[in-house]
Every structure is written in structure tokens, then in C-alpha cells.
N, C-alpha and C positions, 0 to 999 in steps of 0.2 A: 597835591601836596608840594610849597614849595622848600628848596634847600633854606634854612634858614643857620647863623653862627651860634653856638651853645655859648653859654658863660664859663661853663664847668665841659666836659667831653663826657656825656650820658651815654648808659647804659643801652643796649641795643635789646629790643623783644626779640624780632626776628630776622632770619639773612636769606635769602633769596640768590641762589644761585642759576645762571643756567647752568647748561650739562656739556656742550661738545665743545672744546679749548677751551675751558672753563673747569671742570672737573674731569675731565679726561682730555688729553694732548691730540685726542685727533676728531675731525666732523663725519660723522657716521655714514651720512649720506655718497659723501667719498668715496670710503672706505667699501661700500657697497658699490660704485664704481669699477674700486681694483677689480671686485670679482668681476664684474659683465664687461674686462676689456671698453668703460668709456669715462677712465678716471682722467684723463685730460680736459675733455669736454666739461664733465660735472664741474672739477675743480677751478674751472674756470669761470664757469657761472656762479659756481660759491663766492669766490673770490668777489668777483663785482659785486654780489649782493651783501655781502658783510661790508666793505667798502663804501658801498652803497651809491654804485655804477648803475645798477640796474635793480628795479624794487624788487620785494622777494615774492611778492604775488606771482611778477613774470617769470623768476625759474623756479621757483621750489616743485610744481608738478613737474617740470620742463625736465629736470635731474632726475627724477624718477621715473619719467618716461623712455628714457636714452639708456637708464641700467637695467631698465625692466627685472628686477630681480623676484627671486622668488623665498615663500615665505622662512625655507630655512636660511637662506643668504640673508635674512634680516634678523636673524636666529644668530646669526654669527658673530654679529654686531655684541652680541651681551658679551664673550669670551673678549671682543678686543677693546671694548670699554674696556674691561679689566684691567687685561694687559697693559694697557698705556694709560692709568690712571693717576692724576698728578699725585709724586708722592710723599705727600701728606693732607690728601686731602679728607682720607678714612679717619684718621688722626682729628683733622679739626673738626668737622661735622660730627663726631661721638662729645668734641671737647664743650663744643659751643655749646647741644644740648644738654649737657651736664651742668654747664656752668649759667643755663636759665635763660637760652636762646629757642627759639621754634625755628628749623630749618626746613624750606622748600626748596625744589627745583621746580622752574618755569622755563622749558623749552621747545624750541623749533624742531626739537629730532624726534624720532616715529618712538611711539608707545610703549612699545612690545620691549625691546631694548633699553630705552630710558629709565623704563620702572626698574625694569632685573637689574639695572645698575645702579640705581637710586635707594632700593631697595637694600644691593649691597653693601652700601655704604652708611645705612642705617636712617636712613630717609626713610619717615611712612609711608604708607603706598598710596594713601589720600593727601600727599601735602606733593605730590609729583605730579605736574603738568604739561603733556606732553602731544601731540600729534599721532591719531589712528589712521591705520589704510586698513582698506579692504583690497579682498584677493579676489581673481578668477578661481571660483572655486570648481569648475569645469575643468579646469589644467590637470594635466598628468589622468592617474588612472584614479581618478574622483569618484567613481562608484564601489573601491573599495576604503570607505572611506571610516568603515567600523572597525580597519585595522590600524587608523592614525590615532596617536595619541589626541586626546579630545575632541576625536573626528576633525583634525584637522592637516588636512595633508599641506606638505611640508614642500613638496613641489609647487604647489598653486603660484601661480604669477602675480606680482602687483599688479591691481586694476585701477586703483584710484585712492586719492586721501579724503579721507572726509572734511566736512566743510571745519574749518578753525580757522580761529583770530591770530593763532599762532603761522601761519603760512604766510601773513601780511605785512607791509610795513605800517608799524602802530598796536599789533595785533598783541606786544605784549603791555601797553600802558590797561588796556581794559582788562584781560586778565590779573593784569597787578594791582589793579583796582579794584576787582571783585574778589581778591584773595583776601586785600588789607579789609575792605568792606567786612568780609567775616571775622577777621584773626585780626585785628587793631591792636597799634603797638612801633614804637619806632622802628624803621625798619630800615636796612642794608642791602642793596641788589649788587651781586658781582656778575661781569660778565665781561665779553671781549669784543662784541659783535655792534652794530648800530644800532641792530633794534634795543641790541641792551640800553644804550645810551639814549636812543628817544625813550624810553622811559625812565630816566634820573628825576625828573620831576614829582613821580609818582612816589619816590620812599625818600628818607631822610637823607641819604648819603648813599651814593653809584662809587661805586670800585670798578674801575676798567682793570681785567685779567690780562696783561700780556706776555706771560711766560708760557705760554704753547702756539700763541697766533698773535703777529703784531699789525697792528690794523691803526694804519697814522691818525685819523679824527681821533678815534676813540683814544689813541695813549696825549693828543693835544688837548682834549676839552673835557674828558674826564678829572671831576674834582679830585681824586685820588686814582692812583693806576701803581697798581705792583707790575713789576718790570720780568720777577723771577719766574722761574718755575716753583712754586710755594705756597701756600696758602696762610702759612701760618701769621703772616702778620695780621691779618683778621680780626684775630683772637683779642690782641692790643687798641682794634680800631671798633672793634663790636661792645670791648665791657671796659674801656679806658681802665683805672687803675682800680677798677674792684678787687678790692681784698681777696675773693674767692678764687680771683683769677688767677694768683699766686699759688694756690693750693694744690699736694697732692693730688691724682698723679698731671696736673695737665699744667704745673706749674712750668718744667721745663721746656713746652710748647709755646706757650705764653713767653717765656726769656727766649726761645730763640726766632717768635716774630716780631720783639720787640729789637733784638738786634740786626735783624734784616733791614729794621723799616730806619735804626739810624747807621747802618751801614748804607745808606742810600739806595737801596734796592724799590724802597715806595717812594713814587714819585707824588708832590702833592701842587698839583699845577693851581689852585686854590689858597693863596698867598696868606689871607686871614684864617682859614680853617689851620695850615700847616702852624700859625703863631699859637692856633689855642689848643694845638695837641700837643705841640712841646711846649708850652705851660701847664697844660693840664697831666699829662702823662710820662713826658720826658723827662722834663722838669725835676731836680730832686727834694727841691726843698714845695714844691706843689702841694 
């Protein structure tokens, strides 16, 4: 699918978010670093692969091998989603579906976590796309293993991710391809990352996220990039001026991403697309 310019600024079906600096302010994998004492090292190979120094084929097991964490340290990962969840983004993903949006998440981060956080935020549990591992299920004291909650002991160590498109660079234009493949409909990906950006061609309009990670290609050559910590202008760029969007209760959401985005907080490095949303939605006599 290529970017094409509207006459009018349409209505969006659906928005496709990732999940780490994107819907929560920090990269999980990291984060499971602090715990195993090798958050320099991980962070450092994050760094280049979001950048896109180094492809993410080469580190994404590399980081999981150097934390070696275990399966409750990936357990841990759902509390600090939370915690450091961008804040409003529970707000807009209730608003957007309300207001006639389908919302996914398509991400690089591990399963287990992603869902319980996607989940929380009132994402289906089938519209959440995400990366499995498996454990050594030998580790710790595994043969008493009918006193783990779902036979699953909580010590076990990462052994391995299973195979996905999402560990790759490219890996998310084919999943968003076989997402839209089922669920057809104009669609919106936000995200912060490169792999976000090699897939802008795949949905109607790419939002580069950089209010919890600023990543220089992605805030250059993304057609739209919010700069804040915020989501809310979304709301303004997903259903331009649909009447509904004004509406009870999520009218006041909707006015205050509309004045982020002409308080200059969205950037639209997109010179024709920026002329036909302040005609089409800024605009007052539009």
C-alpha cells in the first residue's frame, strides 16, 4: 500500500501501534537487563538496532542471551509496563475504539508481557502481536513442578525465542500485511523504531512516536511524528473532524490533541499532507 494525499482528511478503520516507547516509555528487553546486571551491554545493542546500526536479526537473541533472565523476571516486565505507561495512552485506545477505530499492537517485545499489557489497556488479546520464548524447563527445582501455578515454574531460564518475522528487519511489513490482509480498512501504524518505519508503506499514514525514544531517521522521514509524551493527537489525525469525535465523553481528548498538534508538538515533515489537514481539520471555515 502506497502513502497516497486525500482530497478531504478520512476517517481511519484501524491504528496499529507498537508497544515499547511507543505505548509505554521504556524497551522491555532493557528493562530485563537492569535485573541480570547487563543493562549497558543490552542497551547498547538496542540502541543500534532501533537506529539501525546493526540489523535486529543480529541482536534480538544476542540481548537475551547476555540477560539470561528467568521466567518470573519476564513476569516483571507486566508491573513496569504499567508503571511507565505513556499517560494517555489507556485514554486514547478506549477512545479510538469507541469512536469506530479497531486497535492492534504489533510488536518486537516478548508475549507474555506485551499481551498482560495490551490486554490492560483494553486491546484484544487476538489483535496483539508479539514475540514467544521458551524456557529451560529443567532449571530450578522442575520436578516439583505441580506446585507452579500452571505448572509453570517461575525460575526456569530463557532458552530460546521462537522463530518470528518480528526478531527481523522487515519482519513487521509481513505481519502488517497479513493483519490488513484479514481486517481491511485504512489504517494508521505509530511507532518509534525503524522497523516501524520500514513498514510506512504498508498502511495509509506512519506516525513516528518520539516522546519516550528519539530516534533521528525516524523523527526525519516520518510523514507525521508527535514529538510529546501524548498520544492524544491521534484522535484528530485518525477521524479528522467527524462529528462523533467531538462527542461525550471523549470530546475533551479529541480538543486537547487537537491543540498539541497546532501548539506545534506534531511535527509533519510531509509538506502537502500538513496543507490538507489544516484545510481539512484546522481550518475553521472547512
Amino acid at each position: 500500500m502506497t502513502h497516497s494525499l486525500p482530497s478531504v482528511w478520512p476517517v481511519t478503520d484501524l491504528v496499529i501501534f507498537d508497544c515499547d516507547s511507543t505505548l509505554t516509555t521504556v524497551e522491555g528487553i532493557d528493562e530485563l537487563a537492569r535485573l541480570t546486571d547487563s543493562a549497558d551491554d543490552v542497551a547498547a545493542l538496542t540502541r543500534q538496532a532501533m537506529d539501525g546500526l546493526l540489523p535486529l536479526d543480529a541482536v534480538y537473541a544476542r540481548r537475551l542471551d547476555l540477560s539470561h533472565p528467568t521466567r518470573a523476571q519476564v513476569r516483571h516486565l507486566q508491573r513496569t509496563y504499567r508503571e511507565n505507561v505513556v499517560p494517555d495512552a489507556q485514554q486514547v485506545v478506549r477512545a479510538l475504539q469507541e469512536l469506530g477505530c479497531q486497535v492492534f499492537i504489533v510488536s518486537g517485545g516478548l508475549g507474555e508481557p506485551v499481551r498482560d499489557f495490551g490486554v490492560w489497556l483494553g486491546v484484544p488479546l487476538d489483535h496483539i502481536y508479539a514475540v514467544e520464548m521458551e524456557y529451560d524447563q529443567l532449571a530450578g527445582e522442575w520436578w516439583r513442578y505441580w506446585e507452579q501455578m500452571g505448572g509453570q515454574d517461575p525460575r526456569s531460564n530463557y532458552l530460546a525465542v521462537r522463530e518470528s518475522p518480528l526478531t527481523k528487519m522487515g519482519g513487521k511489513i509481513s505481519v502488517i500485511t497479513a493483519l490488513l490482509a484479514a481486517h481491511p480498512g485504512r489504517a494508521i501504524l505509530v511507532g518509534d523504531g525503524l522497523s516501524d518505519l520500514e513498514a510506512r508503506n504498508q498502511v495509509n499514514l506512519f506516525v513516528g512516536f518520539g516522546g519516550a525514544a528519539y530516534r533521528e531517521r525516524v523523527a526525519r522521514e516520518a510523514p507525521v511524528y508527535l514529538k510529546s509524551l501524548a498520544l492524544a493527537p491521534l484522535l484528530p489525525l485518525a477521524l479528522g473532524r467527524a462529528t462523533h469525535a467531538h462527542a461525550r465523553p471523549w470530546g475533551h481528548l479529541y480538543a486537547t490533541g487537537l491543540r498539541r498538534i497546532e501548539q506545534g508538538e506534531v511535527v509533519f515533515n510531509d509538506r502537502e499532507l500538513e496543507k490538507t489537514f489544516v484545510q481539512a481539520v484546522l481550518s475553521p471555515n472547512s
